[in-house]
N, C-alpha and C positions, 0 to 999 in steps of 0.2 A: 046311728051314724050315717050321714051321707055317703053311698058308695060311689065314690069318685076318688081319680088316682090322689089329690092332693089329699085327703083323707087318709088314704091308707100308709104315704109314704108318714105323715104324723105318725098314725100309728108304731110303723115299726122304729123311728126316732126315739120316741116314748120311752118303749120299750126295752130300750139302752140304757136311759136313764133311770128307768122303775130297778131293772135288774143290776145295779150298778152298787157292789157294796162296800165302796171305797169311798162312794164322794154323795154328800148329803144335797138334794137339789130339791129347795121349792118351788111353787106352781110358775113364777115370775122367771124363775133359774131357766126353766124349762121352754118356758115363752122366750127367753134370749136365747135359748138356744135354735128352738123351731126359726129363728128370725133368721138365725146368721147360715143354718144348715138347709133349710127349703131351697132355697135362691141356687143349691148346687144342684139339685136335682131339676132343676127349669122351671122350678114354680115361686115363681114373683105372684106380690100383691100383701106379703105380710101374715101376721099369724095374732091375734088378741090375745089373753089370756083368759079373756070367758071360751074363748075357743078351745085351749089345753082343758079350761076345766069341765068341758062337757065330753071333751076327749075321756078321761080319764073317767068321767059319772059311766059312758058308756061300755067302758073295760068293767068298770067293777059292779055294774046292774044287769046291763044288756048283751056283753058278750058270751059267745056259744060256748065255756067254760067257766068255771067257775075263779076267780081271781081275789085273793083277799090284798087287802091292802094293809103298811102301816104307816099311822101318822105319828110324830115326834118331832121336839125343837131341837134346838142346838145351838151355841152361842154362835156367833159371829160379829163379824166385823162392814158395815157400810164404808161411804167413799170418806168418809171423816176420821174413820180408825175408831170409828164409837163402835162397844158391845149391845146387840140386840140379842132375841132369841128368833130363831128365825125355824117358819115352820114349814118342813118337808115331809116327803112322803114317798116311799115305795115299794116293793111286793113286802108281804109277812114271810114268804117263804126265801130263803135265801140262794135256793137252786132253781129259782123257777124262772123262765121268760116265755112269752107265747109263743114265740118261732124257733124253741129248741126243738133240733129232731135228733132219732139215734143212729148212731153210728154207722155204718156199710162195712161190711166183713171187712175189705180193701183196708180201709181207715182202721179200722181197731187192730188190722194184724199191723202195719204202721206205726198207729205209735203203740202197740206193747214190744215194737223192735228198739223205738226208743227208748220209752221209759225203762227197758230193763240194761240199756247201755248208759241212761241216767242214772240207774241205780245200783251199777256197781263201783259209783265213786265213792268211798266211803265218806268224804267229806261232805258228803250231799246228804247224806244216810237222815239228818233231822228235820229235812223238809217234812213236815208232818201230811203236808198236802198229799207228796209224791206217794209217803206209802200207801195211805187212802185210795188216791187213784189207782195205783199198783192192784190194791184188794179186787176193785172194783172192777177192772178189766181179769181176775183170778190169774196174776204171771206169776210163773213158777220161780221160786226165790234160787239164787244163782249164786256160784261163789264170784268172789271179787275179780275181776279181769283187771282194774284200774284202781292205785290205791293214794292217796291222793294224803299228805303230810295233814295228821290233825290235831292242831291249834290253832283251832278258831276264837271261842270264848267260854268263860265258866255258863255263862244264861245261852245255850247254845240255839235259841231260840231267835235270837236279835238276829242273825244273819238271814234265817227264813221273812222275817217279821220287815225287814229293809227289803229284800227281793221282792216283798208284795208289793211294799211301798212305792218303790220305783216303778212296779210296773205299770200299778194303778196310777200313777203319776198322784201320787199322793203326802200333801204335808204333814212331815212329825215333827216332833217335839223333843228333843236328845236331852236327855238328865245324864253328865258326862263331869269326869275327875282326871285332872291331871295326872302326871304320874312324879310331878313333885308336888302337887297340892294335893291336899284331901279334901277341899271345899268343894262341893258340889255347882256345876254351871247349868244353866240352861240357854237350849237357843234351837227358836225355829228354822225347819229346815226344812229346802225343798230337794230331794235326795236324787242326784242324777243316775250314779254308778257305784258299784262293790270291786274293791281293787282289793290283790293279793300282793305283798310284799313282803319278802325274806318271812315269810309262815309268821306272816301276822297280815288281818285283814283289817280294809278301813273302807269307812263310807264315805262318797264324797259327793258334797252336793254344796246349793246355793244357799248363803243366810237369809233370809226371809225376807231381812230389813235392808242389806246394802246390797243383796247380788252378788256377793263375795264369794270365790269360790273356797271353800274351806273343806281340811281332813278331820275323820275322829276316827280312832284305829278302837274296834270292835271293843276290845278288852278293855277299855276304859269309860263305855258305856254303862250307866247305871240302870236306863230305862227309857222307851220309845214307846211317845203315845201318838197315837196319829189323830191330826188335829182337820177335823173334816167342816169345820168352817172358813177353811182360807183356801184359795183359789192358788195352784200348781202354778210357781213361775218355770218357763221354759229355760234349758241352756242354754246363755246365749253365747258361748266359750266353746270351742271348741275338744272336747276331752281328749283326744285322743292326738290331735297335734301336743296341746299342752304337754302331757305324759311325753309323746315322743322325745322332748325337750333335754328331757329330767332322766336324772337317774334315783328311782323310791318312787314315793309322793312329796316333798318339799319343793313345793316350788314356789321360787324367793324372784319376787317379782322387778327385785332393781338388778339382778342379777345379768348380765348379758349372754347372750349366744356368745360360747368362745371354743376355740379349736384348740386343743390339749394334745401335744406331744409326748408318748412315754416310751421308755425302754421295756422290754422284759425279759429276764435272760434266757439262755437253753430250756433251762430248766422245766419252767412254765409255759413255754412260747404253745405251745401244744394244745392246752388247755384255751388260751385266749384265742386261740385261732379259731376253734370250735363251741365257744361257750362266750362271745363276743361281753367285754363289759358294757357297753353300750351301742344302741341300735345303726349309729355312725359311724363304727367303727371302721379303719381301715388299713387296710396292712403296706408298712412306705415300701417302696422298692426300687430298685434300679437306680439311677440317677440321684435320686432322691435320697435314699437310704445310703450310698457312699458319700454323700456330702457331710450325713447330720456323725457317720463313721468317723470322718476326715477332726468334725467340731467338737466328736466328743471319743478321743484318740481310746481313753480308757475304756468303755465300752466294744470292741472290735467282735464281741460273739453278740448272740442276741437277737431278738427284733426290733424293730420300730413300727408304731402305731399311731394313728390319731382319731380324735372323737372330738366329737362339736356336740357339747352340750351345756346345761347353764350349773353354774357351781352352788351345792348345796352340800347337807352335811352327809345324806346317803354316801354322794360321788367322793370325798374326801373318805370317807371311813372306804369303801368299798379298792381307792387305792392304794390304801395304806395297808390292807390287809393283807395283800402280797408281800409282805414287808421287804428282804433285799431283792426279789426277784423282779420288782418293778420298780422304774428310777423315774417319775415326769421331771420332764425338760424343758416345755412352757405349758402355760407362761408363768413367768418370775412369780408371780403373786402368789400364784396357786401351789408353787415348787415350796416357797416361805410358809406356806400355810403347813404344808404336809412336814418339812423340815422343822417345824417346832413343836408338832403334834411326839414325831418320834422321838425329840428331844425329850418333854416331858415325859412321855414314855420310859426312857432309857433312865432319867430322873427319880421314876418309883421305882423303877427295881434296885437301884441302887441303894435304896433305901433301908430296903429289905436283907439284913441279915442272913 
């Protein structure tokens, strides 16, 4: 190998993608990548693919360690959606890269401060990674400092096996069942984020084919294969506004931004004060607060509140659950929604002998 910087900087490029065992790259993958990643480092003029593959001859013949390599297909997909098998290649050893070094005292006492404050969440406890690691730096097993609600899933493996996923920015494949259907669905998935909601967890990531940002809540997950011939679409949605929105994961897209007035009596004011139902939440006062007094004469103890966010089934269940302790006041729509939910409500018990 020519020893010159534009040589070397290939090198350790490569060597990203030799060590990489989430995403399948052949010799052409790797030639579009040298093309687009050179150019950041100041070295213009392009990259062939006879150039990668002399690159690589001289890793696995010539260089001053020994390097094995492995070659394999795998289906994929060109610009036409046709299946080829397309042939890639990199290390046989699944820990190895040439520019791994060990640790500095510094760094290991580091993170075994983390990893042993990772590992007393108990809902973390099946990372199978974590405890491996744990072995391997020898931390002394610790009781629980942090204990963390578990009901995650029966295959308590899916939530490790999506954490990879996502981080490796890596495409699966979700074999997933309603929970009024039993017919098995499938559909590719480019997985952004793992949410937690009322102790149930869900993945949330883009359809494959429309970009659509879509939920599947763990527990209805039948099986996750990761499908390493399709190329990671990025989010192009912002997650985390989205979520601000909402209250759960449902988020109903004709749905608008609307500001919700409600009561809640003595009783519970306490609780909302300190345990917000939503991230907008805001407590009326003063001026404000003797007006809505004045409009709504029956009410005279209590608070008033308001939250801006878009109506789904979460935000209705979640204020209905307060049952007489919370009264909304607007708007109309959403008052008639929660007023016939209780109806029917009051409907089955009467039912009931």
């Amino acid at each position: 190998m020519p020893a010159n910087k534009n040589a070397l900087t290939r090198i350790v490029l490569l060597d990203k993608l030799l060590a990489d065992r989430y995403h399948s790259y052949s010799i052409q993958d790797m030639t579009d990548y040298l093309e687009r990643e050179l150019p950041r480092y100041g070295q213009e003029g392009g990259v062939s693919k006879r150039c990668v593959e002399k690159d690589i001859a001289y890793l696995e013949y010539d260089f001053p360690m020994l390097i094995e390599f492995e070659r394999y297909t795998i289906d994929a997909t060109n610009a036409d959606d046709r299946v080829y098998k397309k042939r890639c290649i990199r290390y046989a050893d699944p820990t190895f890269s040439i520019f791994k070094k060990k640790l500095t005292e510094d760094e290991k006492a580091v993170l075994e401060s983390a990893l042993t404050t990772l590992g007393s969440f108990d809902g973390l406890d099946n990372f199978k990674w974590l405890a491996e690691l744990r072995e391997q730096l020898k931390l002394e097993t610790r009781e629980p400092i942090i204990s963390l609600s578990k009901n995650l899933v029966e295959n308590s493996t899916l939530i490790a096996s999506l954490f990879s996923a996502i981080s490796n920015k890596q495409v699966v494949e979700l074999t997933y069942r309603k929970f009024l259907d039993s017919t098995e669905r499938k559909v590719l998935l480019s997985p952004y984020l793992l949410k937690e909601y009322n102790r149930r967890w869900y993945v949330v990531g883009g359809a494959y084919d429309t970009n659509r940002i879509l939920n599947f809540a763990l527990d209805r997950i039948v099986e996750i294969e990761p499908k390493t011939g399709y190329v990671f679409k990025p989010c192009e949605t912002d997650l985390e506004e989205r979520f601000d929105e909402i209250i759960g994961v449902t988020f109903n897209e004709d749905a608008p931004l609307t500001q919700i007035i409600f009561w809640v009596s003595d009783d519970v004011k306490g609780y909302i004060h300190t345990k917000p139902i939503h991230g907008s939440q805001i407590h009326i006062k003063g001026e404000r607060a003797d007006k809505l007094h004045t409009s709504y004469p029956q009410l005279q103890s209590g608070d008033f509140f308001s939250i801006e966010c878009r109506e789904n089934f979460e935000l209705i269940r979640e204020l209905t659950a307060w049952g007489d302790d919370l009264v909304v006041l607007t708007p109309t729509a959403l008052r008639n929604k929660i007023e016939e939910r209780i109806s029917r409500m009051a409907s089955r018990y009467k039912t009931i002998p």
